[in-house]
Every structure is written in C-alpha cells, then in structure tokens.
Residue frames relative to the residue before (quaternion, step in Angstrom):
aa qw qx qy qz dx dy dz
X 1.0000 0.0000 0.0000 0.0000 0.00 0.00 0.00
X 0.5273 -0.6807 0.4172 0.2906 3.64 -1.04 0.95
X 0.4604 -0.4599 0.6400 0.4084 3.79 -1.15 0.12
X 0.2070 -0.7288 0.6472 0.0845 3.41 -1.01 1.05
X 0.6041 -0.4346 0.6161 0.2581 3.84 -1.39 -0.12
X 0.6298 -0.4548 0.5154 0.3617 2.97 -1.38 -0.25
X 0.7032 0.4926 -0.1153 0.4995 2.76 0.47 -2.05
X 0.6648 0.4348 -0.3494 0.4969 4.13 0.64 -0.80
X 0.7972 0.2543 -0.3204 0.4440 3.81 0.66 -0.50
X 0.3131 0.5695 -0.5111 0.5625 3.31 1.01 0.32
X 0.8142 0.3974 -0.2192 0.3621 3.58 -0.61 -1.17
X 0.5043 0.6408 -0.2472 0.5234 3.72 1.79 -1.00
X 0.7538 0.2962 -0.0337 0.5855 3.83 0.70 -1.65
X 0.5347 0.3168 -0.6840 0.3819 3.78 -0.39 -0.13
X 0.0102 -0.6773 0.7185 0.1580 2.69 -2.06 0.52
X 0.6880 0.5179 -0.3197 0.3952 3.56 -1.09 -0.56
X 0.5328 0.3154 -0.2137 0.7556 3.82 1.70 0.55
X 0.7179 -0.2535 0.6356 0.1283 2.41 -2.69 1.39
X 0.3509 0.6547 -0.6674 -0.0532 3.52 -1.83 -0.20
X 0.2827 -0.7085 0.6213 0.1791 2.88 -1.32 1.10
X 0.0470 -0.6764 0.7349 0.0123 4.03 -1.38 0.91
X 0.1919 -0.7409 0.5587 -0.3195 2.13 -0.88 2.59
X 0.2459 0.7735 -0.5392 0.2247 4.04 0.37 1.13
X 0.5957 -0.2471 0.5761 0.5022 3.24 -2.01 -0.43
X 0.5881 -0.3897 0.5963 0.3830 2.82 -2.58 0.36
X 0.8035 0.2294 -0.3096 0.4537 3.51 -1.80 1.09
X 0.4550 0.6368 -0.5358 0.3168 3.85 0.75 -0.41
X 0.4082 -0.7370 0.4156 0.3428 4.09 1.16 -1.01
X 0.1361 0.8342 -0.4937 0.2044 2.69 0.89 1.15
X 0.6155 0.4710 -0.2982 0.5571 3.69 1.29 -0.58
X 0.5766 0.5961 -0.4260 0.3616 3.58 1.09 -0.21
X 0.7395 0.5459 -0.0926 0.3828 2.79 1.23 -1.99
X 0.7028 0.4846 -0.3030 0.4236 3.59 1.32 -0.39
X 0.5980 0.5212 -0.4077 0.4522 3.41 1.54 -0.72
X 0.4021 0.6773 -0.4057 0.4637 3.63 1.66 -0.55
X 0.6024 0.3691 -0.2722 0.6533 3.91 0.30 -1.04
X 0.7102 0.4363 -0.4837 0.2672 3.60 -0.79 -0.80
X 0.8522 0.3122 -0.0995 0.4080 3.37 1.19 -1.55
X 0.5607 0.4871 -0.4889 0.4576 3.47 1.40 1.00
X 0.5329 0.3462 -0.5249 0.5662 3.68 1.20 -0.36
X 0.6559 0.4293 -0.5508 0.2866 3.87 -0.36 0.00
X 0.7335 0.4337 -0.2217 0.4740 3.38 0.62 -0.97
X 0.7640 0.4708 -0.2515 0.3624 3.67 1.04 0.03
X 0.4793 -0.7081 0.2188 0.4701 2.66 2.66 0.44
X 0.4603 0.7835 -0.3541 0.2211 3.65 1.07 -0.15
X 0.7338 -0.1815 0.1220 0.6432 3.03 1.73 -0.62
X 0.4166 -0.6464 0.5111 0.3840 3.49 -0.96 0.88
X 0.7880 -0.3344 0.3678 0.3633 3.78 -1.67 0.18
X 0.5485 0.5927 -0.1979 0.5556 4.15 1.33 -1.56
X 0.7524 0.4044 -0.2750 0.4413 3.60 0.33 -0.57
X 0.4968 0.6253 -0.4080 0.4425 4.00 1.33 -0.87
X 0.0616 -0.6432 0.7469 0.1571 3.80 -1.57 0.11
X 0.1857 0.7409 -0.6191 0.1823 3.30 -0.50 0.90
X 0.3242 -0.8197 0.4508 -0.1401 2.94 -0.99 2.27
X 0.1189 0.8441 -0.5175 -0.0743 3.54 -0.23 0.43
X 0.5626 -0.4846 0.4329 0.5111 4.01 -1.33 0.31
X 0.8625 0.2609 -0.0923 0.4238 3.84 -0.24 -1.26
X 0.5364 -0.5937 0.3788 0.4650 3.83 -1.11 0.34
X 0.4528 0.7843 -0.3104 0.2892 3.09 1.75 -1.14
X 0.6959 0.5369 -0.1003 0.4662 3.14 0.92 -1.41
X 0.6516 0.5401 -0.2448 0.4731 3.32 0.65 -0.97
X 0.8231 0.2022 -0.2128 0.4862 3.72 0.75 -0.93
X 0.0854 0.6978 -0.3740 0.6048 3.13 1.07 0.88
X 0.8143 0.3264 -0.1341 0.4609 3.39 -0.08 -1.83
X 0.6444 0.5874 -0.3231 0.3679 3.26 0.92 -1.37
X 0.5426 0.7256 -0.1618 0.3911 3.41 1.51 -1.40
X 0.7750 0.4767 -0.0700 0.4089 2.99 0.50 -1.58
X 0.5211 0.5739 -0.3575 0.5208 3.54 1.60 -0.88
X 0.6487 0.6935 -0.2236 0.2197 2.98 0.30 -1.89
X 0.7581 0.3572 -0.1332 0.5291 3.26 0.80 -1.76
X 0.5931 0.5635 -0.4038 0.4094 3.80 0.98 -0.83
X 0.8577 0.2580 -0.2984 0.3297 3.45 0.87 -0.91
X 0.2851 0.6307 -0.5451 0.4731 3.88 1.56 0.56
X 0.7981 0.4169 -0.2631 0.3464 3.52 0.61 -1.05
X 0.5643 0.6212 -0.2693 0.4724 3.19 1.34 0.02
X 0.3310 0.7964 -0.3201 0.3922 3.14 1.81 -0.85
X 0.3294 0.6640 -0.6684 0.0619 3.53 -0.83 1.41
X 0.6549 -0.5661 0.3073 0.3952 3.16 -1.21 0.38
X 0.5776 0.5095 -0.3918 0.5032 3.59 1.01 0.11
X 0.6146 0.4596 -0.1801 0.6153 4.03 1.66 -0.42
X 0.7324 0.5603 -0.3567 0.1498 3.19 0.47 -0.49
X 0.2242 0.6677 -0.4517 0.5476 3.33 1.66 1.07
X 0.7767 0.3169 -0.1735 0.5159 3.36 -0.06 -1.63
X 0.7065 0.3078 -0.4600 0.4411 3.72 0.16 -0.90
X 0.6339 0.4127 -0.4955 0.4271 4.31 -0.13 -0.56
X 0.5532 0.5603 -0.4133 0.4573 3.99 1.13 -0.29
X 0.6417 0.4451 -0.3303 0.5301 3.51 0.66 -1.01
X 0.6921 0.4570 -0.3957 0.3943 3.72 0.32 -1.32
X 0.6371 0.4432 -0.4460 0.4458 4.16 0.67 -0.53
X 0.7682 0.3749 -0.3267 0.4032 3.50 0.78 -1.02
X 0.0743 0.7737 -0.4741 0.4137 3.79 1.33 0.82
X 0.8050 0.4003 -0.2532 0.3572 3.40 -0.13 -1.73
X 0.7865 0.3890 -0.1652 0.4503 3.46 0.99 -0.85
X 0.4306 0.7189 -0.4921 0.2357 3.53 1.35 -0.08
X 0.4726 -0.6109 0.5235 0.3597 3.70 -0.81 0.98
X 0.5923 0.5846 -0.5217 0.1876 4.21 -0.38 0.99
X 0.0191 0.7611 -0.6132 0.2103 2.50 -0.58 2.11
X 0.7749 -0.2626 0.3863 0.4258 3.06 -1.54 -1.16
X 0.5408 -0.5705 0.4072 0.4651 3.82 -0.81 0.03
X 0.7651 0.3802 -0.2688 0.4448 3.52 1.26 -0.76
X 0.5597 0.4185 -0.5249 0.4859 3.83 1.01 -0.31
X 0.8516 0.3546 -0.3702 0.1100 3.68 0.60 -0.07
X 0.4069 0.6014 -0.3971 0.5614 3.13 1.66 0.82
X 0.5196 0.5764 -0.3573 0.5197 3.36 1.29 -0.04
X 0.5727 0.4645 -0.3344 0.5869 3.64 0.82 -0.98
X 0.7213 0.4965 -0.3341 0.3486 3.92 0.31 -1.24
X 0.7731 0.4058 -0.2352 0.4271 3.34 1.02 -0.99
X 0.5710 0.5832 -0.4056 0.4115 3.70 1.58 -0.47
X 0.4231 0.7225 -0.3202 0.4431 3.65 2.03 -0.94
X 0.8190 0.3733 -0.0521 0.4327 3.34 0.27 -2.03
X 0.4229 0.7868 -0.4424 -0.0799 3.37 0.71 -1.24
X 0.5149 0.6039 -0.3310 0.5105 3.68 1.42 -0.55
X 0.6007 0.4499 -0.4655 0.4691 3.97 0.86 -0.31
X 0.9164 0.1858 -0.1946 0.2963 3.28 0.69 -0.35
X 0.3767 -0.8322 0.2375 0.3303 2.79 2.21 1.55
X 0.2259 0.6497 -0.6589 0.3045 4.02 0.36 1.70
X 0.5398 -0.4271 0.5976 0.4112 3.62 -1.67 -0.21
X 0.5033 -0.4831 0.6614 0.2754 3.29 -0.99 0.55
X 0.7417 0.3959 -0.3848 0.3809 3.92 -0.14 -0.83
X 0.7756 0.5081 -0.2593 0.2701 3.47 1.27 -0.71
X 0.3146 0.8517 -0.2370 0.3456 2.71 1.69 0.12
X 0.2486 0.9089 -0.2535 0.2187 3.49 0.72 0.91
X 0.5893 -0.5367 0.4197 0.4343 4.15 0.07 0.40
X 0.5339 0.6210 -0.3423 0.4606 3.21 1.01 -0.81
X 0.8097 0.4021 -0.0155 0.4271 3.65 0.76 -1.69
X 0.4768 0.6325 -0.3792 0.4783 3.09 1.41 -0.43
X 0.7321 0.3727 -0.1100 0.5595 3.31 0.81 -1.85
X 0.4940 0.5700 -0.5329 0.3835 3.69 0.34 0.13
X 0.7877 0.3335 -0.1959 0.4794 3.10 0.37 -1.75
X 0.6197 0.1816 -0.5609 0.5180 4.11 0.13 0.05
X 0.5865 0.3352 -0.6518 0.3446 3.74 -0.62 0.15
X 0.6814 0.5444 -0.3250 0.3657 3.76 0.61 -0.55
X 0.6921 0.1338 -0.3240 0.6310 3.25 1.03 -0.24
X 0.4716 0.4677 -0.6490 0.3711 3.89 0.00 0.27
X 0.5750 0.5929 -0.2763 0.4915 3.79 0.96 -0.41
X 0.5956 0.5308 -0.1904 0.5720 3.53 0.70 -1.07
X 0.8241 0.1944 -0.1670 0.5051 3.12 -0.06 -0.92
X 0.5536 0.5165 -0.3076 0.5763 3.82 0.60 0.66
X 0.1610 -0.8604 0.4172 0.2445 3.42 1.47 -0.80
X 0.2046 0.7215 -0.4963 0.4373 3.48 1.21 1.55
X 0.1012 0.7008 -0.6902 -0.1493 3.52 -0.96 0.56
X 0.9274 -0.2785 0.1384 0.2080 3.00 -2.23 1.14
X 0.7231 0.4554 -0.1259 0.5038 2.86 0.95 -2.03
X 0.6194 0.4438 -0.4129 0.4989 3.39 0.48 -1.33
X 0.7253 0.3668 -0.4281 0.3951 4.01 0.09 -0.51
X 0.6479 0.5680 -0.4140 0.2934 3.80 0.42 -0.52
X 0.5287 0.6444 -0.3187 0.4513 3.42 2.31 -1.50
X 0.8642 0.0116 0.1827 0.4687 3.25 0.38 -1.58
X 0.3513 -0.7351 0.5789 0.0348 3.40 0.60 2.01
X 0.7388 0.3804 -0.3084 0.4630 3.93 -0.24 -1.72
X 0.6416 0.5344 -0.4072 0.3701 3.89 0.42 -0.75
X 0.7133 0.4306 -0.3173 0.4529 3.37 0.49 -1.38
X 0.6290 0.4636 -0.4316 0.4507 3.96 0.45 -1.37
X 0.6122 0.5546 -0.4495 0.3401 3.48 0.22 -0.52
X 0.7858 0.3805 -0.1348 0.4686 3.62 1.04 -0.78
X 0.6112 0.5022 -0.3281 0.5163 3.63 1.77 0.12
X 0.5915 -0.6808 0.3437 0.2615 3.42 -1.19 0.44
X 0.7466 -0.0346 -0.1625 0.6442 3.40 1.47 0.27
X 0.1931 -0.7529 0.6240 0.0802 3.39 -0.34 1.92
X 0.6276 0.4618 -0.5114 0.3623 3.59 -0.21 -1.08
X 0.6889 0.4486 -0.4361 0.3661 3.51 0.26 -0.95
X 0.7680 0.3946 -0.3471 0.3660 3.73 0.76 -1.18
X 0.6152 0.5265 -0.4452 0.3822 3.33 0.91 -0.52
X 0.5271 0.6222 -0.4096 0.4090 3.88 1.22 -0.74
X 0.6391 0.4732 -0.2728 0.5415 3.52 0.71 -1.56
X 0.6416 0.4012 -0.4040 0.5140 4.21 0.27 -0.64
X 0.7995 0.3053 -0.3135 0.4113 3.50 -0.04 -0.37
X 0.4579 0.5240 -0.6299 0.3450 3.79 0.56 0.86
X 0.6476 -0.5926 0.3780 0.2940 3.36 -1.27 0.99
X 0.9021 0.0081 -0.2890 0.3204 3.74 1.03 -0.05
X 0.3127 0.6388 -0.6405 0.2898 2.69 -0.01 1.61
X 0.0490 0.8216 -0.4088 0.3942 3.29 1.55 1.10
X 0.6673 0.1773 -0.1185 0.7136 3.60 0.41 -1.40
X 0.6285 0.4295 -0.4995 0.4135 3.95 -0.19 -0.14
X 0.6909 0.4247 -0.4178 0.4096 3.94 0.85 -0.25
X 0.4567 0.7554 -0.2718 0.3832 3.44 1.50 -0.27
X 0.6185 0.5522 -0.1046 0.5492 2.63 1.09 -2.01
X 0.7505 0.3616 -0.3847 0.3974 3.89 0.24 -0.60
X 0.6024 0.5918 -0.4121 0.3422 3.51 0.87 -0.50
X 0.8625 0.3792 -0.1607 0.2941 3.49 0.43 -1.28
C-alpha cells in the first residue's frame, strides 16, 4: 500500500460527501480514487453501480475502470469472494466515464424534460449549450467571442482552458449551431 498525503487520505476517508480530486498529471489522483472506490466497497457502504465517477478524457476513464477491476481481484479473499465477483459483474455498468458521455447518457434518459429529439442529441450540443451558458453567465456573446477570442479570454476566469476547448476541430459545427 502507498504512503498517502494528507490531502490523499483525507480525500480516500471522508465519507458521507461528494468530492472532487483535483491535482497535476502524476500527483495520483487515479490511485487515490480507486483507493476510495475500494474502501466504500469493501466496507459495505455501497456496491461499485451506485459510485459516479467522472473523468476529463475516455483514456482516463478506462484506466479507472482498469484500475478498479484489478484492485478488487486483488482484494479477492475467500471469505469476499461473493461480494468481490458481485462488485466485478456490477463493474460493467458502473457509471465511469467522462463528464460529457455522462450528461449525454442523462440527457438521452430525460430528453423529454427538455422537449429535444433524442437523435439530436449529440457532443456537438452538449458542448454548445455549456459554452453558451458559461458565456451567458459571464455576459459574453458567441459572436463577440469568435471576433475577438484574445479580448474576451482576457476577461474570463480560465482562458487557456477556453481558448484550448475553442480550438478543437469539432466544435466547428457546434459554433454554427450557436449562431442560428
């Protein structure tokens, strides 16, 4: 077992709370979460199906899936080995993804709350509408950001990130999509 941090065994043990683990790349954050994943399982707090666990990249995400997987074979005793081959089936379906495949799933679920086609439903739209209201709520229109990208970042609270996220190649038809 690793030498945790504070801050890493803190983030391991709170319970009864949400937490978000927020670090540099390498800091272990994928360590520290599969760490949480496999004490509320093994302490009966909750099966693996019940966890939300969000990541930036897919890359990352299966990874996570990975990383359970093997923590809880290794965990595998012969007094557990009910509950852990339970946890490993309820694996396939654990909700750990990306932030955006999983508001996608939420909105493909709901899609009548917010009276859309189900077919339109698309990454494209997902990322339209929070760039549209991260804008909105910043009081930035679209246009004014497309004229003068360096102006606007200059006045938001994390350019590099927006200007990163503006310069992926599709969000091309998603800038379309906000004009009209």
């Amino acid at each position: 077992m690793p030498e945790w941090t504070k801050a890493q065994r803190a983030a391991i043990e709170t319970r009864d709370k949400n937490i978000l683990v927020a670090a540099a790349a390498g800091s272990g954050k994928t360590a520290v979460l599969v760490e949480r994943i496999l004490s509320l399982i093994l302490s009966g707090a909750c099966d693996v199906d019940e966890l939300l666990v969000m990541t930036f990249t897919d890359a990352a995400a299966r990874e996570m899936r990975q990383r359970v997987e093997k923590a809880l074979e290794k965990a595998r005793t012969p007094e557990e080995a009910a509950r852990i081959e339970r946890q490993l089936v309820l694996l396939t379906g654990a909700s750990i993804s990306t932030m955006h495949k999983f508001c996608l799933q939420v909105l493909r679920r709901h899609f009548e709350a917010i009276d859309l086609d189900p077919s339109e439903i698309t990454a494209n739209l997902l990322l339209g509408y929070f760039l549209n209201t991260y804008l909105a709520e910043r009081e930035v229109s679209l246009l004014t950001l497309l004229n003068d990208p360096q102006g606007v970042a200059a006045r938001l609270e994390k350019p590099r990130a927006l200007m990163e996220l503006l310069g992926r190649p599709e969000l091309v038809e998603a800038r379309d999509a906000f004009i009209a």
